[in-house]
C-alpha positions as CSV (number, residue, x, y, z in Angstrom):
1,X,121.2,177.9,80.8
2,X,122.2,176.4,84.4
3,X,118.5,175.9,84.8
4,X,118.2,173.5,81.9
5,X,120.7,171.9,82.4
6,X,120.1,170.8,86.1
7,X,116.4,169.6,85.0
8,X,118.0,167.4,82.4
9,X,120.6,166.0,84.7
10,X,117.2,165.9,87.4
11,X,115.4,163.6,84.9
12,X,117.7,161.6,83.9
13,X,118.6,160.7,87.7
14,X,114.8,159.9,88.3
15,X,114.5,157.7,85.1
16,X,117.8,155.7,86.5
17,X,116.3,155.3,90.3
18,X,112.9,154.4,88.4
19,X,114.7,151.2,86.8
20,X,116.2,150.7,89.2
21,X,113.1,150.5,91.1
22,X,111.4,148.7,88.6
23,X,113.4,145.5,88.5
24,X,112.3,143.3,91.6
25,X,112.6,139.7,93.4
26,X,109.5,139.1,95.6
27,X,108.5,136.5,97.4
28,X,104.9,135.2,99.0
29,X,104.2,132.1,100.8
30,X,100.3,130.6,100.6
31,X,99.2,127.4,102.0
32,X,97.3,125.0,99.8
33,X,94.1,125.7,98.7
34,X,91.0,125.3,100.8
35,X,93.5,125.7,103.6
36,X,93.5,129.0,106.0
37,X,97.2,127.7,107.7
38,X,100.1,125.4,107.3
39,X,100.1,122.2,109.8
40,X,102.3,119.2,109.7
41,X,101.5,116.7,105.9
42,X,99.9,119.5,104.3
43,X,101.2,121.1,100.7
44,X,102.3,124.8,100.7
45,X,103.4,127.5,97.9
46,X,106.3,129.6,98.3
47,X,106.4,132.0,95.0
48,X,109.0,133.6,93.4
49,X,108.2,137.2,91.5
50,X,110.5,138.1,88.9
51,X,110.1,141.7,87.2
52,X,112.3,142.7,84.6
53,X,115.3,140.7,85.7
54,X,117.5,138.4,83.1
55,X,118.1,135.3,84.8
56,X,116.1,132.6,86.8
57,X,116.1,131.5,90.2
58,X,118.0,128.1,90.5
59,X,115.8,125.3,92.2
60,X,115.9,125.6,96.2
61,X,117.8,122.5,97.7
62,X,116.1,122.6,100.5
63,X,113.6,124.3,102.5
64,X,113.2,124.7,106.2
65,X,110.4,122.6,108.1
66,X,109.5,120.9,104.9
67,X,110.4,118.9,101.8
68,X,110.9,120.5,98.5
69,X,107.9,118.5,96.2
70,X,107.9,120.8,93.1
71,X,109.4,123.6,91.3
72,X,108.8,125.4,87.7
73,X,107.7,128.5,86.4
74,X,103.6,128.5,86.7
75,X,103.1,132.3,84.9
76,X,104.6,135.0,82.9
77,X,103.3,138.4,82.4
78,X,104.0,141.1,79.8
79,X,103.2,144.9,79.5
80,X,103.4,147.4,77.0
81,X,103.1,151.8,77.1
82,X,104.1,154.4,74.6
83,X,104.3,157.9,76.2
84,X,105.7,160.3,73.2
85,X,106.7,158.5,71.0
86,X,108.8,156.2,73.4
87,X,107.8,152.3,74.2
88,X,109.0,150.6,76.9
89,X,108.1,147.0,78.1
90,X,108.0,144.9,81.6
91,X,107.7,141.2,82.1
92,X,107.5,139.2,84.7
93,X,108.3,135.5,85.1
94,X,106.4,133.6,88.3
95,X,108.2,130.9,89.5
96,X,106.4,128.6,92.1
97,X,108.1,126.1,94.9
98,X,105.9,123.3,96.1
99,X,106.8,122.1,99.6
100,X,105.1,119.6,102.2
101,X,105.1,120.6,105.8
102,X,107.9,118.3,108.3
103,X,108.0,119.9,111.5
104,X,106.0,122.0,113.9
105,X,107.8,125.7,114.1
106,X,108.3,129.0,112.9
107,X,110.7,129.2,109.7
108,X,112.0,131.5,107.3
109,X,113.0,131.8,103.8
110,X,114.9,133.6,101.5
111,X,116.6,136.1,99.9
112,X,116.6,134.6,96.6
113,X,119.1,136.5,94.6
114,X,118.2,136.6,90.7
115,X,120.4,138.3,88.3
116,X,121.8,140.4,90.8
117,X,118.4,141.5,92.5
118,X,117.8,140.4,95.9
119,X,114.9,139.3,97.3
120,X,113.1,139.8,100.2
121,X,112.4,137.1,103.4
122,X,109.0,135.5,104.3
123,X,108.1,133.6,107.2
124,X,105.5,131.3,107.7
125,X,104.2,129.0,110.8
126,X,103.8,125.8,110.6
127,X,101.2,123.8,112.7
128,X,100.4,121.1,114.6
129,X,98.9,117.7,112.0
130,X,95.4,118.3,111.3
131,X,93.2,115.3,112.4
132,X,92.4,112.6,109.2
133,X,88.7,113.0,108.3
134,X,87.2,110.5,105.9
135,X,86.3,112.4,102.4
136,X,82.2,113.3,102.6
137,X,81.6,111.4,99.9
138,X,82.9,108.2,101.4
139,X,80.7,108.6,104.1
140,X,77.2,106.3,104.3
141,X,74.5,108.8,102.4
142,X,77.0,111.2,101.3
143,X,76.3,113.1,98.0
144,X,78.2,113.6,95.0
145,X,78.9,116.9,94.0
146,X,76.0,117.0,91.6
147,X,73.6,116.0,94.6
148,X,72.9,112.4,93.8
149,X,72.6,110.1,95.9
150,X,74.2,106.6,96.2
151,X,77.0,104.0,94.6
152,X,76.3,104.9,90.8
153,X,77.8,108.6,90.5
154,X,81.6,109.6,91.1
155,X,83.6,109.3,93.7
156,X,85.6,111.4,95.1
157,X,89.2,111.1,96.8
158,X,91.5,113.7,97.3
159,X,90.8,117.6,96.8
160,X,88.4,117.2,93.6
161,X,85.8,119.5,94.5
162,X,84.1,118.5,91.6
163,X,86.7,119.7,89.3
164,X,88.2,116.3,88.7
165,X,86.3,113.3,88.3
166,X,85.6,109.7,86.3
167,X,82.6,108.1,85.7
168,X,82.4,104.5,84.8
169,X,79.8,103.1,82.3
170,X,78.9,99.7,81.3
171,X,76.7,99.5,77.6
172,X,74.3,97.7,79.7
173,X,73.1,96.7,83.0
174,X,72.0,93.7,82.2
175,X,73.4,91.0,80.1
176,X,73.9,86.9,79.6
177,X,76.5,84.6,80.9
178,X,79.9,85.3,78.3
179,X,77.9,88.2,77.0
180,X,80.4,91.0,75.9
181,X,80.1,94.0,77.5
182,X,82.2,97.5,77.3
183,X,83.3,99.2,80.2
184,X,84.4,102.6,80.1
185,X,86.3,105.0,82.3
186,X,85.9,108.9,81.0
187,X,87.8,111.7,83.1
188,X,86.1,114.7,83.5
189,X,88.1,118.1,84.7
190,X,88.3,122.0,84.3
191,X,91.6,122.9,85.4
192,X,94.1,124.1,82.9
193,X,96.3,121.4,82.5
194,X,96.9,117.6,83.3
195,X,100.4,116.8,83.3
196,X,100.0,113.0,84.1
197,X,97.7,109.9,84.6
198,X,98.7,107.3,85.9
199,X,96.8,103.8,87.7
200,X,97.7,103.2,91.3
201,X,95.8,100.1,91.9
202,X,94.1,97.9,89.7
203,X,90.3,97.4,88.3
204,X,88.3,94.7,90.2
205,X,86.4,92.5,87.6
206,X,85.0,89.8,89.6
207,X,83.4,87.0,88.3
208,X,84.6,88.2,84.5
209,X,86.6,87.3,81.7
210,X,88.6,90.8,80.8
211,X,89.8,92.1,77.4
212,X,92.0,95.6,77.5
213,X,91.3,97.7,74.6
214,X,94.1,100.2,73.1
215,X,90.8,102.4,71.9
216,X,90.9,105.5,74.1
217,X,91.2,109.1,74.1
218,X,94.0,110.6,72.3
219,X,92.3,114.4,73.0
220,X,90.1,115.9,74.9
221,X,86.7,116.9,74.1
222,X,84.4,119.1,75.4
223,X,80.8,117.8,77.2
224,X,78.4,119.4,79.3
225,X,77.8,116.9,82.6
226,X,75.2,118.7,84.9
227,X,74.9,122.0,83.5
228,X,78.6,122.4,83.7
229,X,81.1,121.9,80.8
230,X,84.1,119.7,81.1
231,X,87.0,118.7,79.2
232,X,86.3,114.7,78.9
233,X,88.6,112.1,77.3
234,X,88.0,108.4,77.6
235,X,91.4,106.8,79.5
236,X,90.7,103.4,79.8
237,X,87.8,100.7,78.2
238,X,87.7,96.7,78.8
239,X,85.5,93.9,77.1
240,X,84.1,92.0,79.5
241,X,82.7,89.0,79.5
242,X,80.7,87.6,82.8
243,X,81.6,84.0,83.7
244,X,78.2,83.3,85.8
245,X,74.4,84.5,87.0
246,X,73.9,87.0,90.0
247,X,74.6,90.5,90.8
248,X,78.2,91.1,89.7
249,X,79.9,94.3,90.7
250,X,83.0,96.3,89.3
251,X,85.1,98.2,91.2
252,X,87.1,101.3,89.7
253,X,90.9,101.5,89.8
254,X,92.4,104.5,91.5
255,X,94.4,106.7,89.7
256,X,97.0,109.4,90.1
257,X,96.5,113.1,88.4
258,X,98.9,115.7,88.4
259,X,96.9,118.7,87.3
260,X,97.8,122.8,86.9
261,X,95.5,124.6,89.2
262,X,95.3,128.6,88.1
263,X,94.0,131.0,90.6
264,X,92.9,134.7,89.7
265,X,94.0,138.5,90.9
266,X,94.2,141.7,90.0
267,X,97.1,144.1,90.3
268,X,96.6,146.3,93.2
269,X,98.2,148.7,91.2
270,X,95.8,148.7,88.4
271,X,98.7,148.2,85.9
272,X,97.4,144.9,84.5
273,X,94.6,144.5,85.4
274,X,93.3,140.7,86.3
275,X,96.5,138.3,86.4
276,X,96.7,134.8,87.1
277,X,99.2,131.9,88.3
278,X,99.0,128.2,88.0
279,X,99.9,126.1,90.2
280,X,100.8,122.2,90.5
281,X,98.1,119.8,92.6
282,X,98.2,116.0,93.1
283,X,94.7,114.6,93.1
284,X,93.9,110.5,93.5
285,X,90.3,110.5,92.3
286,X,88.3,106.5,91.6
287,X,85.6,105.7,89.1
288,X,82.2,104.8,91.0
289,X,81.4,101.3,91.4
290,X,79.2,98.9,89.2
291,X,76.9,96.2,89.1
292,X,75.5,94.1,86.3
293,X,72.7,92.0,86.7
294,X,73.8,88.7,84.6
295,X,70.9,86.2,83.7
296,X,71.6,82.7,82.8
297,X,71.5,81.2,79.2
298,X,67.9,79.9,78.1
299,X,67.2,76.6,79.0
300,X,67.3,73.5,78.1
301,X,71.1,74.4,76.5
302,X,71.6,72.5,73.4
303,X,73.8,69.3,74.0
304,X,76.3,70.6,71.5
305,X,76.5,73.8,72.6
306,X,79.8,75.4,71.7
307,X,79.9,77.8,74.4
308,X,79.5,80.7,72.2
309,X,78.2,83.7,72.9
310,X,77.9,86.0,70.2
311,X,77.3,86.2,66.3
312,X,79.2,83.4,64.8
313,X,80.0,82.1,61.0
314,X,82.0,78.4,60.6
315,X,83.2,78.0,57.1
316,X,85.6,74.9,56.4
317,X,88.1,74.0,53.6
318,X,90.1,71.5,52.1
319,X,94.2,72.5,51.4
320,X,94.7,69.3,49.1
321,X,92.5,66.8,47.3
322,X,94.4,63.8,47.1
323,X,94.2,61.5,49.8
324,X,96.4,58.1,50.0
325,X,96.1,55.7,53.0
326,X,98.8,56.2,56.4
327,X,99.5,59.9,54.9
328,X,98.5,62.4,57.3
329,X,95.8,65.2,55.1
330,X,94.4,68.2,56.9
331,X,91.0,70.2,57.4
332,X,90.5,73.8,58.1
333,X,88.0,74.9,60.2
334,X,87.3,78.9,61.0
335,X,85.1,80.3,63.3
336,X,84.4,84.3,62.5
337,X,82.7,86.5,64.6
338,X,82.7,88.9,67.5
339,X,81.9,88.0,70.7
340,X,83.5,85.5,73.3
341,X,85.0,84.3,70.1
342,X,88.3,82.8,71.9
343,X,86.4,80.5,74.0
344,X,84.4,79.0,71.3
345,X,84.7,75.3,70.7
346,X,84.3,73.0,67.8
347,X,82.5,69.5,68.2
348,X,84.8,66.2,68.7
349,X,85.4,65.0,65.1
350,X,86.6,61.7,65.9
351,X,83.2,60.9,67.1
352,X,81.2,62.5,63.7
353,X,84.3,61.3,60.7
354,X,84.6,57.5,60.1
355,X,86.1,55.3,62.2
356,X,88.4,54.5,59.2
357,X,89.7,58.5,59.5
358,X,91.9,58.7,62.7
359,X,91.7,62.7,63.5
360,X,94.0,64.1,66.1
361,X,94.5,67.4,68.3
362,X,93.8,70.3,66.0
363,X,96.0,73.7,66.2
364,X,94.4,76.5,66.4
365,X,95.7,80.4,65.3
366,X,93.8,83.5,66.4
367,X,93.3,86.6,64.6
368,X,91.3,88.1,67.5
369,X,91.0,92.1,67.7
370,X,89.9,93.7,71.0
371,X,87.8,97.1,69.4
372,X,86.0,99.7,71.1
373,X,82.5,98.0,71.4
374,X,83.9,94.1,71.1
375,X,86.2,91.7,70.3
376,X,85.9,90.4,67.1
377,X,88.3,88.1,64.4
378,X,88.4,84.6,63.7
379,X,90.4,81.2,64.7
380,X,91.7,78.7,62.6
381,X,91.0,74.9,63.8
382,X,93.7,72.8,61.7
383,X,92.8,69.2,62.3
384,X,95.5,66.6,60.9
385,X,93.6,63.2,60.0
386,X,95.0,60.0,58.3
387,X,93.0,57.6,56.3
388,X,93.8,53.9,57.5
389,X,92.0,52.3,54.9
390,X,91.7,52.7,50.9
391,X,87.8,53.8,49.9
392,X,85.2,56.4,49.4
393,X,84.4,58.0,52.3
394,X,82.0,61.3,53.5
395,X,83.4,64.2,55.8
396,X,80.2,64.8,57.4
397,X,78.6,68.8,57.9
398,X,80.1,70.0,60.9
399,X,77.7,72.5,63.0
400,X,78.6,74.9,65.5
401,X,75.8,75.9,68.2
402,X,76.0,79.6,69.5
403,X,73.5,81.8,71.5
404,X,73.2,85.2,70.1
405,X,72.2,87.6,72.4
406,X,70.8,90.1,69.6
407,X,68.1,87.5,68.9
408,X,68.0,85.7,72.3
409,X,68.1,82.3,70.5
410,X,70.3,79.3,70.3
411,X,71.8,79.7,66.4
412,X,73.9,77.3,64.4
413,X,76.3,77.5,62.0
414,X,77.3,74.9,59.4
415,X,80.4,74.4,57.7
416,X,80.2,71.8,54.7
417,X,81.2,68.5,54.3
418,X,83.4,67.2,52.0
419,X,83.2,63.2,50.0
420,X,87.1,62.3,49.2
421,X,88.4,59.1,47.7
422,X,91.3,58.1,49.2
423,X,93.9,55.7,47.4
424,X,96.1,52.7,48.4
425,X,99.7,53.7,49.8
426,X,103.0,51.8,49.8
427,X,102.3,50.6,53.4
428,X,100.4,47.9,54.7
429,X,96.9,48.4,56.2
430,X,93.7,47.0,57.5
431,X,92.1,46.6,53.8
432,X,95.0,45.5,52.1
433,X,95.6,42.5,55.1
434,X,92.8,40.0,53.8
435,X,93.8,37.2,55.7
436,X,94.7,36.6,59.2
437,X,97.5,33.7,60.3
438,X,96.8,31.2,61.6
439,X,98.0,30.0,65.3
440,X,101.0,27.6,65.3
441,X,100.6,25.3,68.7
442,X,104.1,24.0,68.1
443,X,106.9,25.0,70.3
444,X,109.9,27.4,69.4
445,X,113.5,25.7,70.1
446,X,115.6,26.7,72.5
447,X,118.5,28.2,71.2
448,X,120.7,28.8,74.4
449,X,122.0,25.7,76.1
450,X,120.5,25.7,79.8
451,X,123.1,24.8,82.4
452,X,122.8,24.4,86.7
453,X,125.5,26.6,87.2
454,X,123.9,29.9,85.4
455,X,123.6,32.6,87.6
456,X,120.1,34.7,87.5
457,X,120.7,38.3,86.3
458,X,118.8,39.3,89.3
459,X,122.1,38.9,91.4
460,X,124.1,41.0,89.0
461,X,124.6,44.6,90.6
462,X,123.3,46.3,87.2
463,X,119.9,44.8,88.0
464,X,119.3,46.4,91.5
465,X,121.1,50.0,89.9
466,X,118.0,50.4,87.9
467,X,116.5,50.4,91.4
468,X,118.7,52.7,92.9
469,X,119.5,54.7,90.5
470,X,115.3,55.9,90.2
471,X,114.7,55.9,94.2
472,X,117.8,57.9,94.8
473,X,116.5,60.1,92.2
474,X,113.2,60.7,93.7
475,X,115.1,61.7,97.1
476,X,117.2,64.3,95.8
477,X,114.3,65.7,93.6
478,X,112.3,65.8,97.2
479,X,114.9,67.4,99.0
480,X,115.2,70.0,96.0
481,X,111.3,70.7,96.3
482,X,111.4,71.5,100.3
483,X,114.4,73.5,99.6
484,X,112.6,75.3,97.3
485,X,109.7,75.8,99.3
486,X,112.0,77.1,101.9
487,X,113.4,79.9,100.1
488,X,110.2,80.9,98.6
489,X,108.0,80.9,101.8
490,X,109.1,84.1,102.6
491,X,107.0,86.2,99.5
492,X,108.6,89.5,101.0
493,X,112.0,88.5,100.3
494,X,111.2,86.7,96.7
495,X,109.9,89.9,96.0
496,X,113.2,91.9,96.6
497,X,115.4,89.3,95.1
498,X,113.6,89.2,92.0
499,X,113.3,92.7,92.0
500,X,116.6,93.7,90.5
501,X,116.2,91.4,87.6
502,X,112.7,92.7,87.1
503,X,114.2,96.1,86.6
504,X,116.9,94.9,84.6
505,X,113.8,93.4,81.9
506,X,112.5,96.6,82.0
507,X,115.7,98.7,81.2
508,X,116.4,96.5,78.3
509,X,112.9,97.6,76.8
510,X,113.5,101.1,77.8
511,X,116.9,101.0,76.1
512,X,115.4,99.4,72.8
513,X,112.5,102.5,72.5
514,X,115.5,104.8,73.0
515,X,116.9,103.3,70.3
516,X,114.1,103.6,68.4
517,X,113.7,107.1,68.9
518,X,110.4,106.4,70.9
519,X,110.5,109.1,74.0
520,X,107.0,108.0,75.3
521,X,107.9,104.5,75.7
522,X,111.2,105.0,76.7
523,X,109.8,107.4,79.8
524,X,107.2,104.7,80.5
525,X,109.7,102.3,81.0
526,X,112.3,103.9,82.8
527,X,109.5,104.9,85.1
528,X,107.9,101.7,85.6
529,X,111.6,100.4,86.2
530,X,111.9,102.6,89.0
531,X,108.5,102.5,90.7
532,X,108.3,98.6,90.2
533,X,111.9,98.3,92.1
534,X,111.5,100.3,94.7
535,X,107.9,98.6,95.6
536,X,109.5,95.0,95.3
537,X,112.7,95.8,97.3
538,X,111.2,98.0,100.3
539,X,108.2,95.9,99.9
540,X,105.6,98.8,99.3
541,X,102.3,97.9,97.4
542,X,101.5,99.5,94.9
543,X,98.9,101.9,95.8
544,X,100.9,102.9,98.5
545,X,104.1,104.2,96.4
546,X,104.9,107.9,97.2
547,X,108.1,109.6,97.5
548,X,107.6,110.3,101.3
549,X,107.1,106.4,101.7
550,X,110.2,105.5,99.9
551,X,112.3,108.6,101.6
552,X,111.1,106.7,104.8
553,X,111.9,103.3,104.0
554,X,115.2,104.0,102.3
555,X,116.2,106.2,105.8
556,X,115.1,103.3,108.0
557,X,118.0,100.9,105.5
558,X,120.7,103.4,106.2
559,X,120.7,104.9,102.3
560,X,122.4,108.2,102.9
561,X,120.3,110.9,102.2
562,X,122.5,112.1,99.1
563,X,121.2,109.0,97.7
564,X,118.0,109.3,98.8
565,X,117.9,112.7,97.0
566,X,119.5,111.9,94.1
567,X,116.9,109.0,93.4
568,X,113.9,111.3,94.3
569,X,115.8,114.3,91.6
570,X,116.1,111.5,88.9
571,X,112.2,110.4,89.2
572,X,111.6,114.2,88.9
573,X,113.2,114.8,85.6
574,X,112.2,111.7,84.3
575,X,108.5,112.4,85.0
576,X,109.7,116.1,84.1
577,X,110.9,115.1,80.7
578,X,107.6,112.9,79.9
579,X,106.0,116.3,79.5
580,X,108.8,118.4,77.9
581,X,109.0,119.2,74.7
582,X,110.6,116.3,72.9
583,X,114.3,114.8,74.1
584,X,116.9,114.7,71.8
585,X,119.0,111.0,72.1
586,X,121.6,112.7,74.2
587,X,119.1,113.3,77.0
588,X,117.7,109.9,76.2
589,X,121.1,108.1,77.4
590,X,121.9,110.8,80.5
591,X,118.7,109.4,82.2
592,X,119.2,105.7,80.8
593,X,122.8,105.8,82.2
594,X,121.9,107.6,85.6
595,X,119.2,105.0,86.2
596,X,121.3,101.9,85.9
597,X,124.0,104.1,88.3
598,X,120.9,104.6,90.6
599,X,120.5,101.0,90.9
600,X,123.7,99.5,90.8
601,X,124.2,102.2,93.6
602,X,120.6,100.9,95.4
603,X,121.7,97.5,95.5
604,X,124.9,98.0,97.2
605,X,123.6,99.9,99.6
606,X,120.8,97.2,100.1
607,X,123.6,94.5,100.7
């Protein structure tokens, strides 16, 4: 009996220590892929192993030798077993930090204490600043990484490796002056996840006429690009239109992705078998460049030539009927179409109408949509025109002359012409004055006595004020303008003082989307805010706009750091929030109220 009973008390002290044993804090440290060490600029990965703990580690505030970049759980892990009759389970959560390298040195980190369970301490070394070297495929010959040759395949920038890339596209090579053409950007990828896309510098359209298109990619689909399949959606397409003949070219924008990078293992242990983690990258990746051979319109152009360039259709119309003499009546003209249909112009009607029909300026209304393949609507000419004499008269055919690229020939249009009858009015005009009078040689009398002692008005001091008044004027109006000139010679400082009312524009749009309900917009805003007020006050371009840049500048203007890291947090959970599940209005006004705090705080520290 004594026996049994010191087994059971045996067990039950092994199954306790075995929990025990079971629940664990672990951490690792791992430099950035394609990286064997840690030097000075370069990413690393300190992860935190959680194993059947309740609780999560709290965000590190701080990490020695380096600057805290990133931190969110990247994996999660369960496991079940049944041995007779009883099931027991084991998860673990994997947490990772993502920290750039400061300062030469040995460090250490840790414990992390979670739930009670401590962890254990890692070291890690951090180098000397690798030397820059230029990307391979920057270099003169270099290859893509599907071994072609040249300007016309993706470039790369960054850490792609041929996992990330765009390709631009034009739907055709060649085209005529004003000839629409689409240019597409399509982003190509295989990692897990991208988190965020966003334009660092703008597209260079040279020599063309651009037209954005809203018509992208709202998901991603799945296309097999050198015997390798990709996720692929289409992130930005233009219309454009070239302005004159040669060899054009069109540069790519460069653009910002944050993307999940999952790497593979397998348990040493055997338990699970092959696990995984993901793990947060920053890759700035450019389109390749461009060039469109433009050719000339056939000559000889047509003297009215409307500029046109596309497939056209004028129709014209008449509002009312009734036409009296010095009462203004109107025409409609519309021009429908696709093509460089904004541009088009109508002839002048005041040389084709009567001379007794005086036509003025028309106004004109667009309906103009930018699609996917070209831009296409129609614009209303509204031409006002008064008849100065009573008659019969003819509102002659007007024609418009396009070129049509489909056909390669000059085409023409006509809109109809119209024979009105237009009535006498009430007032006096040329056909209703038969007669002319006739010229009276005699002289008027004088009404106003004429005496030596009158004194010319020239003398008077009201006469020479109509002098002053003008010249002194044009002085202060000249000092005013060099003034002005003054204060805005120095583009660096209009740039910060307008940068605080720039924000402030922005805010107000963010504020009316959170209103609204409309998290997207709201995020964009409140980001663009930030971004665009930090690059106008520190004077940053736009390209160049990272958080180690601004932690720099704002350290070399005396901001505290407290600030410093308060701004950085708040771009964080903004950018954070973009991608979170959505955000009720509560969150909505915590970030719209810590932003304006931000920068109320920004400026006083600026002044």
């Amino acid at each position: 009996m004594m026996k049994k009973i010191f087994w059971i008390i045996l067990l039950l002290l092994i199954s306790g220590i075995t929990e025990l044993w079971a629940q664990s804090v672990t951490l690792s440290v791992s430099p950035a892929r394609g990286h064997r060490e840690i030097s000075v600029g370069d990413l690393f990965y300190i992860t935190i192993n959680v194993k059947d703990v309740a609780g999560n580690p709290e965000k590190p505030s701080e990490v020695a030798g380096a600057k805290v970049i990133y931190f969110d759980r990247t994996g999660q892990s369960s496991s079940f077993s049944s041995i007779n009759g009883k099931v027991t389970q084991s998860t673990s959560y994997t947490w990772t930090l993502t920290a750039r390298a400061q300062q030469e040195g040995t460090f250490s980190f840790g414990p992390v204490t979670v739930g009670g369970v401590k962890s254990n301490t890692v070291n890690y070394a951090i180098g000397a600043p690798m030397p820059t070297q230029v990307p391979p495929t920057q270099g003169k010959g270099a290859s893509s990484p599907n071994g072609a040759q040249g300007g016309d395949k993706p470039e790369y920038i960054g850490k792609g490796d041929g996992n990330l890339f765009m390709r631009a596209e034009v739907s055709q090579a060649s085209a005529y002056v004003n000839q629409a053409i689409l240019y597409t950007v399509k982003l190509y990828s295989t990692y897990d996840a991208i988190k965020f896309i966003g334009a660092t510098a703008s597209p260079k359209f040279d020599g063309f006429v651009v037209e954005e298109s809203k018509d992208i990619s709202t998901s991603l689909e799945y296309e097999t690009y050198n015997g390798k399949t990709y996720a692929t959606a289409i992130i930005a397409r233009y219309i454009i239109f070239p302005q004159h003949e040669g060899k054009l070219s069109v540069k790519g924008n460069t653009y910002t992705v944050s993307v999940d990078q999952r790497e593979y293992y397998r348990d040493p242990f055997g338990f699970y078998g092959q696990m995984s983690v993901s793990k947060p990258m920053q890759l700035n990746v450019t389109p390749n460049e461009l060039t469109v051979n433009v050719k000339s319109l056939p000559q000889p152009v047509p003297q009215d030539f409307s500029g046109g360039v596309g497939d056209f259709k004028l129709t014209s119309w008449l509002p009312v009927q009734k036409f009296i003499t010095n009462q203004v009546s109107s025409i409609v003209y519309t021009v429908e179409g696709s093509g460089n249909i904004k541009y088009v112009t109508l002839p002048d009607l005041q040389k084709i109408y009567p001379s007794e029909l005086e036509v003025y300026t028309p106004t004109t209304e667009s309906n103009v949509n930018v699609g996917s393949h070209n831009v296409s609507g129609k614009v209303k000419f509204d031409y006002s025109f008064m008849p100065l004499e009573w008659g019969n008269y003819r509102l002659p055919d007007v024609k418009l002359v396009y070129f049509n690229p489909a056909t390669g020939k000059y085409e023409t249009s006509v809109a109809q012409g119209y024979s009105i009858a237009v009535e006498k009015g009430s007032g006096s005009e040329k056909s209703q004055v038969k007669t002319s009078a006739a010229f009276d040689p005699t002289l008027m009398a004088v009404k106003t006595n004429l005496s030596f002692n009158h004194r010319p008005y020239v003398y008077g001091f009201f006469y020479w004020l109509f002098y002053i008044i003008p010249i002194g004027g044009i002085i202060i109006a000249y000092v005013s303008y060099r003034s002005y000139l003054s204060a805005n010679s120095d583009l660096v400082a209009v740039r910060s003082r307008k940068a605080n009312r720039m924000a402030r524009r922005r805010l107000k749009r963010a504020y009316s989307y959170m209103k609204a309900g409309d998290k997207k917009g709201f995020l964009d805003e409140i980001l663009s805010s930030l971004w665009g007020y930090l690059g106008d006050k520190l004077n940053i371009p736009t390209s160049e706009l990272s958080r180690d840049n601004i932690t720099g500048e704002l350290a070399m203007r005396d901001v505290s750091d407290e600030e410093t890291k308060q701004l950085i947090r708040l771009i964080d959970d903004v950018e954070f929030e973009k991608y979170a599940p959505a955000a009720s209005a509560t969150e909505m006004n915590d970030i719209y109220d810590r932003t304006i705090e931000m920068m109320n705080s920004l400026e006083e520290s600026f002044k």
